[in-house]
N, CA, C and O of each residue as an XYZ file, in Angstrom:
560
protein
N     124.480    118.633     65.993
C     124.685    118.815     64.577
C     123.910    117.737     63.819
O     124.385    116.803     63.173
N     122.503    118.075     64.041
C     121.887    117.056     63.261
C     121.606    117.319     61.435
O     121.701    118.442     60.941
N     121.380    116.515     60.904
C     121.832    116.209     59.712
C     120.136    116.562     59.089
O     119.280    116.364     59.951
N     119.709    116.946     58.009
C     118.443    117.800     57.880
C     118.686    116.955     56.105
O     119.586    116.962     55.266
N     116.938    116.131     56.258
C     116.794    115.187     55.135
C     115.529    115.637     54.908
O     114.661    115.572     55.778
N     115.272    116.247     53.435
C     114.514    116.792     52.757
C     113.945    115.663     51.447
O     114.543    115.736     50.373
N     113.201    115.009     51.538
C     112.194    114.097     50.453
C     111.001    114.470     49.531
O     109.797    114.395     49.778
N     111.599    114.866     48.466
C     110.521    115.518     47.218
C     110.319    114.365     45.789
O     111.051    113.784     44.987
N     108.985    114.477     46.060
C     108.711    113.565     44.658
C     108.294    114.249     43.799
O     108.224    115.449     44.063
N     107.821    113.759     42.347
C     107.802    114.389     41.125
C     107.032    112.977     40.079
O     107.761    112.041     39.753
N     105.762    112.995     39.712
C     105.288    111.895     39.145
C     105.102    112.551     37.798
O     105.113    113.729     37.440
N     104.939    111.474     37.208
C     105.177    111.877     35.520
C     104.264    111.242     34.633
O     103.594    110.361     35.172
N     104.128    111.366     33.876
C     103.464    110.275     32.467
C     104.877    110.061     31.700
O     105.014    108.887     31.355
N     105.644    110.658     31.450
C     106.982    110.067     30.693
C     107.587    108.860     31.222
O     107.423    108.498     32.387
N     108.250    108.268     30.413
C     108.739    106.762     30.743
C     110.395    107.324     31.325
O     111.308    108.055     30.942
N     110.145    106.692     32.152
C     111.338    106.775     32.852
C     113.024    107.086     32.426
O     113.835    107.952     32.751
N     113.050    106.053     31.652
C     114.191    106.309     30.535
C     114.686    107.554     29.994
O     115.866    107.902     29.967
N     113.527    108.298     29.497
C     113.690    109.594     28.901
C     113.536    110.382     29.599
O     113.872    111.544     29.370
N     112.894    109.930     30.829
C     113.536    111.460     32.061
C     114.658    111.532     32.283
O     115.100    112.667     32.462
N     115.472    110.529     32.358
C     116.604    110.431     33.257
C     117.533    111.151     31.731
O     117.755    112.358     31.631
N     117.815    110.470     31.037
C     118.104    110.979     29.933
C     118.242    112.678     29.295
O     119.148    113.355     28.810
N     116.742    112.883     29.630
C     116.956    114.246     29.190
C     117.010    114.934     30.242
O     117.343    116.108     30.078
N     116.732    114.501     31.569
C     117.113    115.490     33.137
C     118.431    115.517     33.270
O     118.978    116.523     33.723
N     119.199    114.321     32.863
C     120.703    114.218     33.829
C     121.500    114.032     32.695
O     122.349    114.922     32.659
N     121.595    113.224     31.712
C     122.627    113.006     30.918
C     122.892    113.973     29.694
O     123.826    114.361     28.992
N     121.546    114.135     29.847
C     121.381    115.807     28.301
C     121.500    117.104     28.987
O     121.760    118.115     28.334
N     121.308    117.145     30.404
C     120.898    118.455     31.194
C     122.059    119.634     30.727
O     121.584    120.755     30.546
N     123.091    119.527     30.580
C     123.999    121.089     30.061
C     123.830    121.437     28.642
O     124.414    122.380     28.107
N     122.631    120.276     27.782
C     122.434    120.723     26.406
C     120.771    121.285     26.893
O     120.455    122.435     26.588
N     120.133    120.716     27.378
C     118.762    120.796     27.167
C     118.118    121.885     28.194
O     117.357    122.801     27.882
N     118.695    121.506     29.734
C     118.316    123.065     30.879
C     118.099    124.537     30.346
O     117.164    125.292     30.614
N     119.507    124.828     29.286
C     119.891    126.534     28.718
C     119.191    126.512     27.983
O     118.897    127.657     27.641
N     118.295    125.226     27.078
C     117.511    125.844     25.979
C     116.161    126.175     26.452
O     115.549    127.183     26.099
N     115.631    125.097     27.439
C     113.945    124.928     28.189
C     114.393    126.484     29.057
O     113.592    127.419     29.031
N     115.450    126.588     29.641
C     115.183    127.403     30.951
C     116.568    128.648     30.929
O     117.436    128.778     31.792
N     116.450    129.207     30.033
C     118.073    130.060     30.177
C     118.165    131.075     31.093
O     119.271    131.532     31.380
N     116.651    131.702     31.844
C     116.524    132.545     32.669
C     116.903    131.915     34.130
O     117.247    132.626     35.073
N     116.797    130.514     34.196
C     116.761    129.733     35.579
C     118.576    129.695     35.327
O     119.260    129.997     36.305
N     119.240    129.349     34.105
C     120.735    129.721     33.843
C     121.113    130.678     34.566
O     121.854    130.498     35.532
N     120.595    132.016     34.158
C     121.292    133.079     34.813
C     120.802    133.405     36.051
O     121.381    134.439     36.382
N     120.061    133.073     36.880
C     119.408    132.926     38.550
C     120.763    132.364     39.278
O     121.415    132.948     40.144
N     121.141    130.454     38.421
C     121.966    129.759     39.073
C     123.445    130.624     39.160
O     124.209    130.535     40.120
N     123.671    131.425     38.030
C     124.624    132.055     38.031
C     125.082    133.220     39.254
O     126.024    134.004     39.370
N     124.251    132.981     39.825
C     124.158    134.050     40.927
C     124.794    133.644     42.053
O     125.023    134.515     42.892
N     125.155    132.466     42.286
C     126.373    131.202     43.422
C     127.524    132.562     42.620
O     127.446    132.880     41.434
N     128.168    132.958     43.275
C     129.698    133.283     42.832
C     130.836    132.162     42.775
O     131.759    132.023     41.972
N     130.493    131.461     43.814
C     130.956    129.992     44.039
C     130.602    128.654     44.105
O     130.309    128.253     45.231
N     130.552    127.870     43.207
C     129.773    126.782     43.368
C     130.691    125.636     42.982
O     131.200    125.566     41.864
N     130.920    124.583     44.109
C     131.822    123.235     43.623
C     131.200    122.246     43.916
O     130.990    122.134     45.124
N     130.679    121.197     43.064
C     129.942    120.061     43.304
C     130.905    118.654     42.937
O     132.029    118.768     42.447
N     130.273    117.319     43.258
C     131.108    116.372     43.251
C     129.991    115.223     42.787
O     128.979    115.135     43.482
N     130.136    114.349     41.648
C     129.485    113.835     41.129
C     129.581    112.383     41.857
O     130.801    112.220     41.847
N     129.228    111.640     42.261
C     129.377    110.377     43.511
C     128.466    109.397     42.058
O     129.087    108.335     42.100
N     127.825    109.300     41.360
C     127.044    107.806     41.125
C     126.309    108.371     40.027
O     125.583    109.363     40.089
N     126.633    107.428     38.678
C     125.386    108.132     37.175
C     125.372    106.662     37.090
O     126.348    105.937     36.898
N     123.681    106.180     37.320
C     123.805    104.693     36.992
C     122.902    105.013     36.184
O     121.837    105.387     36.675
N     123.046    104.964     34.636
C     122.210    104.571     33.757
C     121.184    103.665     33.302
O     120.350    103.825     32.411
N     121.386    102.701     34.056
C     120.524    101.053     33.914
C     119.418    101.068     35.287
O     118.344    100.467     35.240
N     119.754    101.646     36.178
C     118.638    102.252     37.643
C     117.990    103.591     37.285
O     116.964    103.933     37.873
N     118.480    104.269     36.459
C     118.293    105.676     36.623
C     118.570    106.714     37.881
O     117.852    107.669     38.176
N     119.572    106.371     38.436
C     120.314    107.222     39.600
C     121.340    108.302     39.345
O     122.142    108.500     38.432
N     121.058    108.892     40.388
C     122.165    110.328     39.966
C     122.436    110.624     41.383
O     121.593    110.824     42.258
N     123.743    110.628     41.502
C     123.785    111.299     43.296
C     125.109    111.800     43.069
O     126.073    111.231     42.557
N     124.935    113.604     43.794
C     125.794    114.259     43.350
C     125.858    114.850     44.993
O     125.174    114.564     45.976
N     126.943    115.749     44.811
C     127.279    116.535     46.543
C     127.579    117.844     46.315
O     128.517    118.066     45.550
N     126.808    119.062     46.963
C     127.533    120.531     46.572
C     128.706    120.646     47.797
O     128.290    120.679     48.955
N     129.752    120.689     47.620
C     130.926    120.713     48.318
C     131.188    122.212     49.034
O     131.948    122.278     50.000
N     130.666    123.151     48.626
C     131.060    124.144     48.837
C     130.723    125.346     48.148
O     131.018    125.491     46.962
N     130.067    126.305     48.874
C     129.070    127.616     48.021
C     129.040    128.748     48.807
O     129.482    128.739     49.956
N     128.488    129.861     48.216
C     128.404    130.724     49.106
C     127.026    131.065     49.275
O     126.244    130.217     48.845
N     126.494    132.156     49.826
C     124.999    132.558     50.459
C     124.647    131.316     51.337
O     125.481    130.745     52.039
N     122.969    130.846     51.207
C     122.842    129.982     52.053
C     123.572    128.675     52.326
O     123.389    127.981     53.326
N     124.544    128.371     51.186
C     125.175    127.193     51.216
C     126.133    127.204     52.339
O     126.671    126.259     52.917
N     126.257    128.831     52.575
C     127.702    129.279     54.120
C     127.369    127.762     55.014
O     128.082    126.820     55.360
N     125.984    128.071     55.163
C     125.560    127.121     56.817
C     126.123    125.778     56.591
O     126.170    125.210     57.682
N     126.481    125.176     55.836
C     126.584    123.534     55.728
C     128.348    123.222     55.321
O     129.341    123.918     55.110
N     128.071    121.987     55.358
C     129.677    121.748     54.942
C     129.606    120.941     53.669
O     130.589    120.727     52.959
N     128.119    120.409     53.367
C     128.195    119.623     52.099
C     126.375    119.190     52.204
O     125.716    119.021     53.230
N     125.929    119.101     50.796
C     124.537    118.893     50.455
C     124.770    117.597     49.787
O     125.609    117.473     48.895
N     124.029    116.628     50.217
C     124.255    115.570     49.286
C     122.597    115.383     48.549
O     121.596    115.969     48.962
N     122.642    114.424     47.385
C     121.520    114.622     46.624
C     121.217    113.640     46.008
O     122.070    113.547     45.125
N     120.081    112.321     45.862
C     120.604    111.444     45.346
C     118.914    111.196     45.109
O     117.975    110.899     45.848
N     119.066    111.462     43.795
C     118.172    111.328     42.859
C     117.781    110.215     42.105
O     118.726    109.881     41.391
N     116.627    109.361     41.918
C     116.349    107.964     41.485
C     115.480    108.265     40.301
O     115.013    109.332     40.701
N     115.018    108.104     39.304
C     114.156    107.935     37.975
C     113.411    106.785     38.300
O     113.924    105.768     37.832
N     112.085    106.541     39.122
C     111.493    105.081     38.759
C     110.324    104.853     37.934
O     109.639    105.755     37.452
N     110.147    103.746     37.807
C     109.519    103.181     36.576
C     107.766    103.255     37.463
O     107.579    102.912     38.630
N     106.674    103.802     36.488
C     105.641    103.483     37.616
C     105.035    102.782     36.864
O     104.987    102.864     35.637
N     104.110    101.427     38.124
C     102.809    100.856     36.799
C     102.421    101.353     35.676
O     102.561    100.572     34.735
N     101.872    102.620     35.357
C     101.188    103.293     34.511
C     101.739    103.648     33.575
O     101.233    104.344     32.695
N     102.757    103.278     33.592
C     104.226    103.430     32.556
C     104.896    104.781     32.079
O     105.429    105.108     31.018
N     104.650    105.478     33.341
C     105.138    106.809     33.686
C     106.314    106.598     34.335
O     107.096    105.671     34.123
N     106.470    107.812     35.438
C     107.686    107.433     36.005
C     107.492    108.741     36.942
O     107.100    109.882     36.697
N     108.077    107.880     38.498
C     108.560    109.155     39.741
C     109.744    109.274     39.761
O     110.586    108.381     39.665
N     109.903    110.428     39.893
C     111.146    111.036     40.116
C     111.724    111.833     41.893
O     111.655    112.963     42.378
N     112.260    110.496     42.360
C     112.269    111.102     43.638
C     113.666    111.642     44.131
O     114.563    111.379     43.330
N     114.137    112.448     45.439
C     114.904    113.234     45.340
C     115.441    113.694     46.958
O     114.881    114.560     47.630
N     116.664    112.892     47.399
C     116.601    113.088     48.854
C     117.419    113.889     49.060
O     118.480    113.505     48.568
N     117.540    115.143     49.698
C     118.467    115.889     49.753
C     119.066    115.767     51.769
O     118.434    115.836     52.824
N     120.322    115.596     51.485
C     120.819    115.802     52.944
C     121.876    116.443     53.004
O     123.039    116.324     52.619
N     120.934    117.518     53.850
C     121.758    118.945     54.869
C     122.868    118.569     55.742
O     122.526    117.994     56.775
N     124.529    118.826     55.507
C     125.119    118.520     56.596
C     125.595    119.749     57.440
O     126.595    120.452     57.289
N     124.582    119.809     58.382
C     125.280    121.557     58.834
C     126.919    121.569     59.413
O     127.491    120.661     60.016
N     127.450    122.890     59.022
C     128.515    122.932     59.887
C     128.778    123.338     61.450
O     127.916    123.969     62.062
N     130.298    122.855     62.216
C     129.545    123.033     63.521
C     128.948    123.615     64.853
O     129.844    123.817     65.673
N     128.128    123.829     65.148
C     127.519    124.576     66.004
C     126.881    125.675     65.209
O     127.016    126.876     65.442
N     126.014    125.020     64.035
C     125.226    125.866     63.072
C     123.752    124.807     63.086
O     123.512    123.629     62.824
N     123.212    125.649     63.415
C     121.495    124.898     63.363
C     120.881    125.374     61.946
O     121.030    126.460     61.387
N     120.162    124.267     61.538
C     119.595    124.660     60.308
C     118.268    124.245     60.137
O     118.007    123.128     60.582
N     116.974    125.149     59.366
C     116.081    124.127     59.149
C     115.518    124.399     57.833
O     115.672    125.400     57.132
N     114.702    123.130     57.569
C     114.255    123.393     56.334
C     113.805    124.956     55.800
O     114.147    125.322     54.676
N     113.393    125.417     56.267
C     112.877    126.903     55.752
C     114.305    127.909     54.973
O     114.156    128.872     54.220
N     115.359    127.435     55.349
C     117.001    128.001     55.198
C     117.199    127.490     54.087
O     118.242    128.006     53.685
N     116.749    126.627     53.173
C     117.191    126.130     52.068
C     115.740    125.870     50.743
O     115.729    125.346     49.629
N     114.598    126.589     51.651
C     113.201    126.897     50.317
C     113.648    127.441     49.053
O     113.376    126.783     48.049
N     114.439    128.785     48.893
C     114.925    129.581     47.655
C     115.407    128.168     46.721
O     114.578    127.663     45.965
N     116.782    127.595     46.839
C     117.256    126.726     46.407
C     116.829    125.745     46.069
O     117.456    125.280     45.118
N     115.674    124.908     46.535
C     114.792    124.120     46.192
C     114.060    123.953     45.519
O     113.706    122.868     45.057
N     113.419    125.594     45.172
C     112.516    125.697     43.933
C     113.066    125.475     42.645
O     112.503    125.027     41.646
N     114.381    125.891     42.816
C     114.813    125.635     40.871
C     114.941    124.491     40.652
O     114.510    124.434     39.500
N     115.339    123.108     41.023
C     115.367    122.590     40.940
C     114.009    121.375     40.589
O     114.048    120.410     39.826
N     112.992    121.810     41.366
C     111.782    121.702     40.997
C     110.806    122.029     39.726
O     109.919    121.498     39.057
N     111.573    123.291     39.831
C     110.940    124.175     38.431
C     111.554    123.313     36.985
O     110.950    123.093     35.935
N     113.029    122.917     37.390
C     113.585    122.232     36.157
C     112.685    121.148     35.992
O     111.982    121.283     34.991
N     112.435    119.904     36.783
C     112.021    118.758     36.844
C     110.381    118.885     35.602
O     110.184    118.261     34.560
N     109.444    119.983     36.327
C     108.380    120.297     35.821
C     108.476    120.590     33.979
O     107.905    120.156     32.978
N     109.570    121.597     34.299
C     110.067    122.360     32.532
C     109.932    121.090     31.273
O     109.249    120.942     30.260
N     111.192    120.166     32.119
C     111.819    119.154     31.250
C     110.189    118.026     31.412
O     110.085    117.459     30.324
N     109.527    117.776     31.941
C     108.582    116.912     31.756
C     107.888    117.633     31.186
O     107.941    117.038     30.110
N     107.072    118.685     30.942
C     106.309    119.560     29.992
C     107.166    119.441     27.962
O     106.645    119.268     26.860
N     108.339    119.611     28.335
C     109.159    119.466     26.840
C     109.130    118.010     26.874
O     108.740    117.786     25.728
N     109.262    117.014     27.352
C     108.938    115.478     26.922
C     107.378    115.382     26.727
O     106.947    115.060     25.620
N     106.411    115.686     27.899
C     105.399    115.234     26.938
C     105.142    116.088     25.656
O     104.718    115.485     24.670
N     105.363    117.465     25.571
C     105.007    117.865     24.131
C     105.613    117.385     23.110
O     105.167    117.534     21.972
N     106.895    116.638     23.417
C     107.680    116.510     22.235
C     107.770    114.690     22.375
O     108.899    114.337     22.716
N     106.890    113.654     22.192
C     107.312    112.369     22.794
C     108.648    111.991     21.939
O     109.476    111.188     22.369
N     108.739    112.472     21.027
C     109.988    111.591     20.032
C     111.267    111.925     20.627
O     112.267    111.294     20.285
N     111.339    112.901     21.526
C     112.350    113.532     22.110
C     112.992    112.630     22.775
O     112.159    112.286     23.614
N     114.131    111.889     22.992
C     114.963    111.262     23.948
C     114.371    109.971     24.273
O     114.338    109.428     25.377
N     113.744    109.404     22.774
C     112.815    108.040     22.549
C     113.764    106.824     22.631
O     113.320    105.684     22.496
């Protein structure tokens, strides 16, 4: 029952601050307006229970856990997710993103079992940095 760790980055020209800001702390105002079609996709979990573990505002961290879902989420017993905002020289910012698979037991899993799910999350990251740089005053 090995444990399946997925590492995605995301580089930016936005300053760090205002990613984190408008990705995580604005995200149930700002996601439905950039993305309301990716809304009703997510809506498609019949079941979805997550658990919020860490919002450090002053690091820019976010680490959250999906506890429990249905479709591909059956295979696992918990997704953990722990998301960092960093600051880059260029006075941009990466946005990196470790996701760990805990399968349940005597369930093999591999990355290819969890591609669908991965993309939205990606797609958000892209959305919300496209609406910061067009809009810089946004979440200044």
């Amino acid at each position: 029952m090995d444990v399946l760790t997925i590492t995605e980055d995301f580089t930016s020209t936005v300053q760090a601050g205002r990613m984190f800001k408008a990705m995580i702390l604005d995200a149930p105002n700002l996601i439905p307006k950039l993305l309301p079609q990716a809304i009703k996709s997510i809506q498609l979990f019949k079941h979805l229970k997550h658990r919020i573990d860490v919002v450090d505002t002053e690091n820019f961290i976010y680490n959250y856990a999906v506890i429990e879902g249905d479709g591909e989420l059956e295979k696992v017993q918990s997704i953990s997710h722990e998301l960092k905002v960093e600051h880059t020289t260029e006075g941009g910012c990466k946005v990196k993103n470790v996701s760990k698979y805990h399968p349940k037991p005597g369930v093999e899993i591999k990355e290819e079992d969890f591609k669908a799910s991965r993309e939205v999350p990606l797609a958000v990251v892209k959305v919300v940095d496209a609406y910061l740089v067009a809009n810089p005053e946004a979440y200044a």
